[in-house]
N, C-alpha and C positions, 0 to 999 in steps of 0.2 A: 504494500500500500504506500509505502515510505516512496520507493523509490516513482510509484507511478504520480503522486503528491510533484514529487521533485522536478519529474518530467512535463509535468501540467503546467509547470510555473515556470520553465524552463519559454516551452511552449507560446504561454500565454508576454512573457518581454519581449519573443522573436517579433511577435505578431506587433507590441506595442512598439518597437524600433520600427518596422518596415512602414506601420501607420505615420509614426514621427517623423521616416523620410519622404513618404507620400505626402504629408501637409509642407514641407518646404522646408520645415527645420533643420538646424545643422546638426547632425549624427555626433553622436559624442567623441568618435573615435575621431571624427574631423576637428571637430570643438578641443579636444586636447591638441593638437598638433597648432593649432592655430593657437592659441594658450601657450605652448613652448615656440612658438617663432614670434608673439609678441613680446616678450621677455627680453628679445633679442634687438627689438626695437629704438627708436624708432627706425622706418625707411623711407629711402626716396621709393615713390610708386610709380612706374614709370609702364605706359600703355601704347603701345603697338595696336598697330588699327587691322594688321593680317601678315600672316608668314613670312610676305614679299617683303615686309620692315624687320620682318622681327628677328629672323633667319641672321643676317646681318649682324644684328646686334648681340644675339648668343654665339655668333661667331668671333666673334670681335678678344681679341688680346684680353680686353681691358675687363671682362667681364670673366668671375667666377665665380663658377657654381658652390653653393653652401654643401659641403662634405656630410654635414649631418640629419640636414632634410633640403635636398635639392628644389621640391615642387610638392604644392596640396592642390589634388583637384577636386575642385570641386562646384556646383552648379552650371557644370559645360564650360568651365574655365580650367587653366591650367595656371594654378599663381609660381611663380620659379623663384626662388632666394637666393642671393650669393650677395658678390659686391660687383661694385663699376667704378672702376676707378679709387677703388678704395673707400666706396660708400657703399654702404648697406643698400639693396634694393629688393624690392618684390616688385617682378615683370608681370604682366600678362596681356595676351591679344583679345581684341577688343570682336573682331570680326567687323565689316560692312557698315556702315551706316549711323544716323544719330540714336535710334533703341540701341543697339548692342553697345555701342560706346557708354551711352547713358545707363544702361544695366552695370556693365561690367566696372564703373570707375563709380557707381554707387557700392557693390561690390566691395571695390579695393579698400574704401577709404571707411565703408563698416566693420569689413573683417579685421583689419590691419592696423596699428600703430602707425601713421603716417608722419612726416615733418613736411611735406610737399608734395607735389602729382607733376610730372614731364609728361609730356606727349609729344609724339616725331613720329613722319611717314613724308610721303609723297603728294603730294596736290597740283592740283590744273591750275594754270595762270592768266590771270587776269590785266597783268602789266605789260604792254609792247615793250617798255626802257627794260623789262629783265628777260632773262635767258635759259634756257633748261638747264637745268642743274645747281641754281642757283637756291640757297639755304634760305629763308625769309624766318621772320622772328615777329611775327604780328605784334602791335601792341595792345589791341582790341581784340574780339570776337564775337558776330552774332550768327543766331541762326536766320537762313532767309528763306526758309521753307512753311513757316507760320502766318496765314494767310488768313485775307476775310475778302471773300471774290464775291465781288460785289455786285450788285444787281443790274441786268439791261439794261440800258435809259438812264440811270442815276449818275447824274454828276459830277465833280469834285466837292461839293458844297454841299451834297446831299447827307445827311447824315446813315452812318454804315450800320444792319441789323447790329441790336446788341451794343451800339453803341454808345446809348443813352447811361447805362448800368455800368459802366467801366470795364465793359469787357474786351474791349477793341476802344481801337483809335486812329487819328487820321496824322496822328503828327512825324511817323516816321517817314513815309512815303509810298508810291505805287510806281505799279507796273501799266501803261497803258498799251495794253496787244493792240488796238488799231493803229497806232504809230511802226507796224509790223507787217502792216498789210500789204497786199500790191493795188490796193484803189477799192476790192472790197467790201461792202458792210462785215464788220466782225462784232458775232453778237457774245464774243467773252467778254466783251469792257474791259474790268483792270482789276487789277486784285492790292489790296495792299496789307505792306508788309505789316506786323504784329510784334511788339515785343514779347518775352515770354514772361509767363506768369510763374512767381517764384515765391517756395516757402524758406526763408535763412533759417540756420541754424543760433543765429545773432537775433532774431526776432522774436514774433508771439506766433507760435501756434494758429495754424489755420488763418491766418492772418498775411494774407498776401502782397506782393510785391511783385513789380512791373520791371524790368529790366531787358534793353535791348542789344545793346554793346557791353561786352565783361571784358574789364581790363585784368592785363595776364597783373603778377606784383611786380612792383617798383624794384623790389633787391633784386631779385631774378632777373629781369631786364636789364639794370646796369651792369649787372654780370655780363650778360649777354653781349653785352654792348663792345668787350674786350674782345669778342670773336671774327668782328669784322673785318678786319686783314688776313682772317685764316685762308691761306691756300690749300685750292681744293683741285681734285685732278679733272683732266680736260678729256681727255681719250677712253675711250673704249676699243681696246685692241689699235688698230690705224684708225678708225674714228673719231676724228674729233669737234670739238663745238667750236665756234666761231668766236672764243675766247674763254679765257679759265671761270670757270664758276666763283663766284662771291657769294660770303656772308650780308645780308643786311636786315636790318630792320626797318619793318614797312609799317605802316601803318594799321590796315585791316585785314581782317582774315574771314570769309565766311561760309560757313557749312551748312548744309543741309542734305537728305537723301537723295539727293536726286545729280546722276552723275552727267555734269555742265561738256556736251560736246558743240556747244552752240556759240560762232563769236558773235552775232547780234546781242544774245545775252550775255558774255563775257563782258564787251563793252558795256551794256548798261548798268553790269555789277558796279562795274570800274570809276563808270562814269560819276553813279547815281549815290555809291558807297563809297568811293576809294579804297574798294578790297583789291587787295592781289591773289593772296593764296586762296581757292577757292577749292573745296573738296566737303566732305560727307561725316565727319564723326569726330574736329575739334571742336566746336561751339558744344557739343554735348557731356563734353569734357569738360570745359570753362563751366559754363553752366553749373555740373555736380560739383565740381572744387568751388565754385563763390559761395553757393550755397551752405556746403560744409565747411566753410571759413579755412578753408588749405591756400597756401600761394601755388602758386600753378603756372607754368610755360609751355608753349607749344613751336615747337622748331618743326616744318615743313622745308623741305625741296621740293623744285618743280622739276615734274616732268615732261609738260606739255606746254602749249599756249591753248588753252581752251577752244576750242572752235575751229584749230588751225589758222594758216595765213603768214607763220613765219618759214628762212629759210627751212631748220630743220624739223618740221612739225613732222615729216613723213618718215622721220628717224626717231621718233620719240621712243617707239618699243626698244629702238636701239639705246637708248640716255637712259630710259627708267630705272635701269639697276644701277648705272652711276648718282643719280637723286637720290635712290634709297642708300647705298652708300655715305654718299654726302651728306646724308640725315641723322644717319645714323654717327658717321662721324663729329658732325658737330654738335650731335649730345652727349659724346663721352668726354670732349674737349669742355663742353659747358660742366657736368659733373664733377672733372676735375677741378674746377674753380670754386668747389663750393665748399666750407672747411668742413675737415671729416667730423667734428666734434657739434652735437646742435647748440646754434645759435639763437637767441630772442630778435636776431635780426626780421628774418622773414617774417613773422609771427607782428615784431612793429609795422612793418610796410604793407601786412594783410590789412593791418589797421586801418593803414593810411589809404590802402585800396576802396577799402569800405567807405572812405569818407567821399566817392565819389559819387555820390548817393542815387541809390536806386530809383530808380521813378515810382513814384508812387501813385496807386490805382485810381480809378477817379473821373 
């Protein structure tokens, strides 16, 4: 009876873990490992948007793997621990788009002890003065996929559904598709752009805030700022670019799901934004770090001129792995500038980030 007692209740835990991993929860046996690697804390968190980055980076000198627990997977993530440069990090790829990026660096910065969030990959460009291969270093970030497409016939002066309640607004800008036509009626009208609706971790509860550009932090940036005479390499095999790749910092950087092969819209980014880097899953990264009050930088190379129109636009597939390279490289040269020991530096200049104050709803 003893032993069938023992078995019953053996039984009956099996059943109550497999439920525990069916509602989302983290499994204990996960929950310890993540418990013994925060201990080990804090880290830089640094997120890879897909293999093509990330490959790179786990190849790289400058990165080693932690001997005593290399990686915990967990929820379709694989998080990797070691150092970079002599700084403690937990990697992980983000996969595709602004959800996965947004899942996966909510993720990082729940599960994890963090001091900071990096983010580097490759992006479509939005600037004719730069060149494929070149590193850009946003100071800004929005998403420009959040829309409110507005009705037939109405206006600029019309007021937008939902607009009365503070749920939308007219003060960032639009898109107007008839200025895209060839002489046509076009019955889309115009969509305009939306800031995102945002809950801080600095705030109250269910108590929301408006924010359309998230600035990356001020310490992080001035770092950055020492990387811009880095030489970067020009060739691939006898292929080369019509001059060596440069570090700089641009101005804006904007993402959204939707992948930009259009230079009509290239241009009106450029035009209408002053973005350069244009791609799919940093704003959702800025986003989760402002929110969870982390400093946060995003270093992009281009691989492309969006939409084509330059000489080497038809060699891009040929550049793309020197971008990723290049990305990759100018964030282990940025890590190295960071002191190995944490500092209240970043943590002041979040401050001071925050003091750029969010728009508030309205």
């Amino acid at each position: 009876m003893g032993f069938f007692l023992t078995g019953f209740l053996v039984f009956i835990l099996s059943v109550g873990n497999v439920i525990e991993e069916a509602n989302g929860e983290i499994p204990r046996t996960i929950l310890g490992k993540i418990e013994k690697m925060n201990r080990k804390g804090p880290y830089l968190g640094i997120v890879a948007p897909n293999n093509y980055e990330l490959n790179p980076l786990l190849g790289s000198p400058s990165y080693v793997p932690s001997s005593s627990l290399p990686f915990i997977d967990f929820a379709g993530r694989k998080f990797r621990f070691g150092k970079l440069a002599g700084q403690p990090v937990v990697i992980v790829m983000s996969g595709l788009g602004m959800v996965n990026a947004g899942v996966t660096t909510q993720l990082l910065v729940s599960l994890f002890r963090l001091k900071g969030v990096l983010h580097y990959g490759i992006a479509g460009n939005a600037d004719v003065n730069l060149e494929i291969g070149d590193v850009t270093i946003p100071q800004y970030w929005a998403h420009s996929g959040l829309w409110n497409w507005q009705r037939y016939g109405d206006g600029i002066d019309k007021e937008l559904a939902l607009e009365s309640g503070g749920d939308y607004t007219r003060e960032v800008g639009y898109l107007q598709f008839s200025k895209y036509s060839n002489g046509t009626e076009n019955l889309l009208n115009r969509v305009w752009y939306q800031p995102e609706e945002i809950f801080p971790v600095t705030g109250t509860p269910e108590e929301r805030q408006h924010v359309f550009w998230i600035p990356v932090d001020k310490y992080y940036l001035n770092l950055a700022r020492k990387l811009e005479d880095t030489k970067l390499p020009q060739c691939v095999n006898t292929t080369c670019l019509p001059r060596p790749p440069k570090v700089t910092i641009v101005d804006r950087g904007m993402s959204a799901s939707v992948f930009v092969d259009n230079a009509a819209y290239r241009t009106f980014l450029n035009s209408k934004f002053n973005a350069t880097a244009i791609e799919m899953e940093s704003a959702a990264v800025a986003l989760i770090s402002h929110q969870q009050n982390l400093p946060f930088i995003v270093i992009r190379a281009l691989s492309d001129l969006a939409g084509g129109g330059s000489d080497v636009s038809n060699e891009a597939n040929i550049f793309s792995s020197l971008a990723a390279e290049n990305s990759v490289d100018i964030l282990v040269k940025f890590v190295a500038l960071l002191p190995l020991h944490e500092t209240t530096k970043a943590k002041i200049n979040q401050n001071d980030m925050c003091g750029l104050r969010l728009e508030q709803s309205g």
